[in-house]
Jmol script that loads the backbone (N, CA, C; Angstrom):
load data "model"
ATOM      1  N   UNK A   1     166.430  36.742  16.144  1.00  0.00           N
ATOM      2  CA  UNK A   1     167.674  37.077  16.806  1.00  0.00           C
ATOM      3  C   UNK A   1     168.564  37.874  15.847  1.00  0.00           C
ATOM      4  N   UNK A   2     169.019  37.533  14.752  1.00  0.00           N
ATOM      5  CA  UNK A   2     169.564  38.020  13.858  1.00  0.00           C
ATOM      6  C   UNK A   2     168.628  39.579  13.425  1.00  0.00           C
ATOM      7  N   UNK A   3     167.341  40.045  13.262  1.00  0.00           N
ATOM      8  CA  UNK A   3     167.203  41.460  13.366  1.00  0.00           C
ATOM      9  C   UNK A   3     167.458  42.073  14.972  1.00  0.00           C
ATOM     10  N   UNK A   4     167.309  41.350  15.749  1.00  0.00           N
ATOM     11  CA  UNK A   4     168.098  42.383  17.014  1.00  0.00           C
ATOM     12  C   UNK A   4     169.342  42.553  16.636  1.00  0.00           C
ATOM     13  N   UNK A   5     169.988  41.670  16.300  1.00  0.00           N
ATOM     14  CA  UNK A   5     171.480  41.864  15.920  1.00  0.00           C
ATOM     15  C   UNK A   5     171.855  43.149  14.548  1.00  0.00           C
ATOM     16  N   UNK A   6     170.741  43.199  13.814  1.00  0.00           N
ATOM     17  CA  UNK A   6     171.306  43.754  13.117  1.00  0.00           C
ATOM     18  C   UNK A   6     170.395  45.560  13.247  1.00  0.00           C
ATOM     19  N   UNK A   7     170.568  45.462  14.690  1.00  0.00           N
ATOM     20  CA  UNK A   7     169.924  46.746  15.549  1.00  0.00           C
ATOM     21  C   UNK A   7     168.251  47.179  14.745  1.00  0.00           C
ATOM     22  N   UNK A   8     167.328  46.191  14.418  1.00  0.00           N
ATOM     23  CA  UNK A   8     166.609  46.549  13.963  1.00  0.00           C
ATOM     24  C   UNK A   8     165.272  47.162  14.913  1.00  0.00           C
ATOM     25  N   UNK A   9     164.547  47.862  15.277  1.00  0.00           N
ATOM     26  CA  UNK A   9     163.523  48.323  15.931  1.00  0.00           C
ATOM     27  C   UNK A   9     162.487  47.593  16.282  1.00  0.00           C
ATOM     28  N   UNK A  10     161.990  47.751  17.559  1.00  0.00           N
ATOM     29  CA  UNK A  10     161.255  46.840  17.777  1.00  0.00           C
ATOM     30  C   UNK A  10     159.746  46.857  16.774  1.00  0.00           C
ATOM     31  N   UNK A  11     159.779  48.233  15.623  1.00  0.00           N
ATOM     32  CA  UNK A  11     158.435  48.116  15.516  1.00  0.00           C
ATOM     33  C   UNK A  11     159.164  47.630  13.619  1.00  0.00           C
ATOM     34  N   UNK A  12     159.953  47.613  13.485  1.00  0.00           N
ATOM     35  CA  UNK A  12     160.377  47.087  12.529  1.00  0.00           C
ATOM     36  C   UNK A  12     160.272  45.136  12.306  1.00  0.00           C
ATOM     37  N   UNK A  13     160.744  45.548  13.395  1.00  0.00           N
ATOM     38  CA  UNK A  13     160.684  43.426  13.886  1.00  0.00           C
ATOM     39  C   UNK A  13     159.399  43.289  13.715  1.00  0.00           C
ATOM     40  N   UNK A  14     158.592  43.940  14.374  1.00  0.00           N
ATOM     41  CA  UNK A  14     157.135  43.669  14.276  1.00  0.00           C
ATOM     42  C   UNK A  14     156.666  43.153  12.959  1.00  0.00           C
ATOM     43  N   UNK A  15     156.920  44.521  12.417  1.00  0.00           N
ATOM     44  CA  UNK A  15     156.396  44.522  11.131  1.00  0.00           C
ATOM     45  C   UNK A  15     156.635  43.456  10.514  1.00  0.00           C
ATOM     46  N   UNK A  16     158.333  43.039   9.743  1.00  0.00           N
ATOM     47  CA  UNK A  16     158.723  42.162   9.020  1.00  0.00           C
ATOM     48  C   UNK A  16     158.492  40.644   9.181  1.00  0.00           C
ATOM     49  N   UNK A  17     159.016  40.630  11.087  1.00  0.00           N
ATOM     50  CA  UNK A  17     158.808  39.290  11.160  1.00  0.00           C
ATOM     51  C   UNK A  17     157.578  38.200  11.804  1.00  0.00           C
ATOM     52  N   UNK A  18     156.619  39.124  12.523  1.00  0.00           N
ATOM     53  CA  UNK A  18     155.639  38.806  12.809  1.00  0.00           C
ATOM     54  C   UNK A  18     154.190  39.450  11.843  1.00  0.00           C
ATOM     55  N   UNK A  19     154.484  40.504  11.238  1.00  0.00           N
ATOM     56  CA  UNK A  19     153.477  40.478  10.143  1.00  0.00           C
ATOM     57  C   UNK A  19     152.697  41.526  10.648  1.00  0.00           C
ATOM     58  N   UNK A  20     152.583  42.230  11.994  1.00  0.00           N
ATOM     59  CA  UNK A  20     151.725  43.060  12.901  1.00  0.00           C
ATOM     60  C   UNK A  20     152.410  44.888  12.479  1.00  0.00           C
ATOM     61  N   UNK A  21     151.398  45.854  11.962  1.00  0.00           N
ATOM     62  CA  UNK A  21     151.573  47.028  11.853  1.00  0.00           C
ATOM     63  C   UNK A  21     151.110  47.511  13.268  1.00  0.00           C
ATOM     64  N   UNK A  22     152.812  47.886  13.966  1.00  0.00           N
ATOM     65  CA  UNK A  22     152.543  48.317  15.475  1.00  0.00           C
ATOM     66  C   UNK A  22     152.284  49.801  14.987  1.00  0.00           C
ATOM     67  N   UNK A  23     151.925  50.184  13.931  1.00  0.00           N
ATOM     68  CA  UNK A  23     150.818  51.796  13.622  1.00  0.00           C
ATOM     69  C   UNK A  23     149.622  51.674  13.822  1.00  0.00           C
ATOM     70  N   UNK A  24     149.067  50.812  13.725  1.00  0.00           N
ATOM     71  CA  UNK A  24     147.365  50.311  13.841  1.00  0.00           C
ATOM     72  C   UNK A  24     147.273  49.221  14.839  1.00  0.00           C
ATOM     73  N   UNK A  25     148.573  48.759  15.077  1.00  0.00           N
ATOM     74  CA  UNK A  25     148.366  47.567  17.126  1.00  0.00           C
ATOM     75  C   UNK A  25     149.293  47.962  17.730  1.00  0.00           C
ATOM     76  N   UNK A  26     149.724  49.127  18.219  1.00  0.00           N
ATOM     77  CA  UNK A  26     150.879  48.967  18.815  1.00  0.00           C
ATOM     78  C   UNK A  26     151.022  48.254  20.318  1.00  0.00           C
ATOM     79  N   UNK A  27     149.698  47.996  20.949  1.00  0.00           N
ATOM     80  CA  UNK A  27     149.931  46.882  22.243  1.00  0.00           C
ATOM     81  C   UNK A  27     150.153  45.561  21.710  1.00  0.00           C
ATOM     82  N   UNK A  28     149.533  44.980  20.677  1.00  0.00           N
ATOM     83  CA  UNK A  28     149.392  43.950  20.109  1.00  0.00           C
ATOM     84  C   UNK A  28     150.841  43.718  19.420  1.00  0.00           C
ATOM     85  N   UNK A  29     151.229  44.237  18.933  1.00  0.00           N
ATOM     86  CA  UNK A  29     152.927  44.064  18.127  1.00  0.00           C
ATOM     87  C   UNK A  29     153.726  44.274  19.159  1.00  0.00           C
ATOM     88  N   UNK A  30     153.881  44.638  20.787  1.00  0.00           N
ATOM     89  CA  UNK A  30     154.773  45.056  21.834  1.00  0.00           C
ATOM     90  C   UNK A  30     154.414  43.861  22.350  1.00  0.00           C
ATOM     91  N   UNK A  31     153.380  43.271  22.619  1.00  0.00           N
ATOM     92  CA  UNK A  31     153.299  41.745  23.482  1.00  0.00           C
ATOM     93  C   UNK A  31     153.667  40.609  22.238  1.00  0.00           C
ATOM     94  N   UNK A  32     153.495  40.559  21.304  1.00  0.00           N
ATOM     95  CA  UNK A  32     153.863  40.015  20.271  1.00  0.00           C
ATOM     96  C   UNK A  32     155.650  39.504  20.175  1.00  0.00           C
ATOM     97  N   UNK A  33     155.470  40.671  20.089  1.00  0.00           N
ATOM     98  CA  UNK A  33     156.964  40.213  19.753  1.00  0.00           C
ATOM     99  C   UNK A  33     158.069  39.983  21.096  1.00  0.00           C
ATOM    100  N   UNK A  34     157.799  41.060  22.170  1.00  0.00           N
ATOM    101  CA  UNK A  34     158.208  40.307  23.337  1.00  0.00           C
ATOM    102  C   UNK A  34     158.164  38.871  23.655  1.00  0.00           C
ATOM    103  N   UNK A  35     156.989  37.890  23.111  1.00  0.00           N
ATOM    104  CA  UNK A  35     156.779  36.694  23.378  1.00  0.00           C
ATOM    105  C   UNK A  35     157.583  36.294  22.611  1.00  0.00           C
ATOM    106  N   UNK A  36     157.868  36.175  21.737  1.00  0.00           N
ATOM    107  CA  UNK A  36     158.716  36.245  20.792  1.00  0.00           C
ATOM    108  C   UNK A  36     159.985  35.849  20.794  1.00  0.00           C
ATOM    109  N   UNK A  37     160.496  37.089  20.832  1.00  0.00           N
ATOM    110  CA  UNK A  37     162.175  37.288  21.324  1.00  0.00           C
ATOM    111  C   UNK A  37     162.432  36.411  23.139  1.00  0.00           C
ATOM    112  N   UNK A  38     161.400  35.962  23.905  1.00  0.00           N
ATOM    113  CA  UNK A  38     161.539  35.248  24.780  1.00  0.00           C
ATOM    114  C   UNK A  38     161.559  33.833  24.634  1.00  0.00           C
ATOM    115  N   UNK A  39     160.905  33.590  24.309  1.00  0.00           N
ATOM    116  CA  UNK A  39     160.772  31.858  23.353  1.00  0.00           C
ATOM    117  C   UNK A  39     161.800  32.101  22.395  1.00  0.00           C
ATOM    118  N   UNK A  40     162.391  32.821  21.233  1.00  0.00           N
ATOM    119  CA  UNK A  40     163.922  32.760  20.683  1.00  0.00           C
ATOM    120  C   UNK A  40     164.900  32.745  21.462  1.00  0.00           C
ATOM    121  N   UNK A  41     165.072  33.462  22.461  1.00  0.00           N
ATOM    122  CA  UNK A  41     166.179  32.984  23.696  1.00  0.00           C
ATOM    123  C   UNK A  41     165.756  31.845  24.548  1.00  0.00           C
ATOM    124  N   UNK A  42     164.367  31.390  25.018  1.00  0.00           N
ATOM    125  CA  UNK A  42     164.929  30.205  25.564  1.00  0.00           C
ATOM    126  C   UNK A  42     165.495  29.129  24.936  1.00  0.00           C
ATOM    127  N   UNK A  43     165.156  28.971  23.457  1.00  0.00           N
ATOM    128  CA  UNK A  43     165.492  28.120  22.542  1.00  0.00           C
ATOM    129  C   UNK A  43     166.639  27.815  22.362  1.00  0.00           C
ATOM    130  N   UNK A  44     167.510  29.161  22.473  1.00  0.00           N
ATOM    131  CA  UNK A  44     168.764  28.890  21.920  1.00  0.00           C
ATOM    132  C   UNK A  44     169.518  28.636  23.384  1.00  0.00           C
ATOM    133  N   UNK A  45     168.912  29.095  24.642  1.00  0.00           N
ATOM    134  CA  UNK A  45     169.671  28.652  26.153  1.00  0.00           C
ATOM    135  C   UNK A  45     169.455  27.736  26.252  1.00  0.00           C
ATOM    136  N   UNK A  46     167.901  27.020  26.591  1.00  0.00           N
ATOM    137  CA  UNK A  46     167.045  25.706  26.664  1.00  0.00           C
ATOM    138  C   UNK A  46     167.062  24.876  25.944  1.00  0.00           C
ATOM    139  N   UNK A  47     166.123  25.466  25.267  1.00  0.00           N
ATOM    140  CA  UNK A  47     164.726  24.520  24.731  1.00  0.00           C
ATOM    141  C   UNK A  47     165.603  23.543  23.929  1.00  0.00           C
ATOM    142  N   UNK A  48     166.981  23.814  22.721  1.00  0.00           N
ATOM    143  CA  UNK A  48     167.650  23.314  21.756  1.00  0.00           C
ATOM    144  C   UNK A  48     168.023  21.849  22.747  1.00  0.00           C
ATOM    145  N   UNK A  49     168.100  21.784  23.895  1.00  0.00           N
ATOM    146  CA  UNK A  49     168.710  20.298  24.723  1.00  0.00           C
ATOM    147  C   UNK A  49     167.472  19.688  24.441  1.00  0.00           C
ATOM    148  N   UNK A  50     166.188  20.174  24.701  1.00  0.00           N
ATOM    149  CA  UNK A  50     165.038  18.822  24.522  1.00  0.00           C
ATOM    150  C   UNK A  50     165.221  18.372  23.207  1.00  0.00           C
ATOM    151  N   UNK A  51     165.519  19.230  22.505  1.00  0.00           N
ATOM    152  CA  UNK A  51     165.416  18.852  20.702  1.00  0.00           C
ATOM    153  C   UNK A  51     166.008  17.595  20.987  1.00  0.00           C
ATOM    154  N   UNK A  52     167.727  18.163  20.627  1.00  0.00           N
ATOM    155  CA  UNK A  52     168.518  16.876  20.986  1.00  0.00           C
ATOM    156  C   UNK A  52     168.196  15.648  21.869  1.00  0.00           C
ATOM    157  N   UNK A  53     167.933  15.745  22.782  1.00  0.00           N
ATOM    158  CA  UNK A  53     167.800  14.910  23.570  1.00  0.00           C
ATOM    159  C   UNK A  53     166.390  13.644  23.558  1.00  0.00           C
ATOM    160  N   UNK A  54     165.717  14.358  22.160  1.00  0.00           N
ATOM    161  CA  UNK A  54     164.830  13.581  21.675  1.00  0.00           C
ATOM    162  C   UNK A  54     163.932  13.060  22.525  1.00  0.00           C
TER     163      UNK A  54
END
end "model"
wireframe off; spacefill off
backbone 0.3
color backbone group
């Protein structure tokens, strides 16, 4: 969340935070990290109440 925030590219994100060179995968680093950044937002809408809620 914090590299979207800090306007970083999606093939940048790739790179840094999932580890995937979207130069040599670029389908593979685009579904990647989409999954990604979807599971980081439900977390912070959702998922953080199951935590708590133990």
């Amino acid at each position: 969340m914090g590299a979207r925030a800090d306007n970083a590219s999606e093939a940048e994100m790739a790179d840094l935070i999932l580890g995937i060179d979207p130069t040599l995968e670029p389908e593979r680093a685009r579904e990647a990290l989409r999954s990604h950044i979807d599971r980081a937002n439900w977390m912070v809408t959702t998922g953080y109440k199951d935590l708590l809620a133990g």
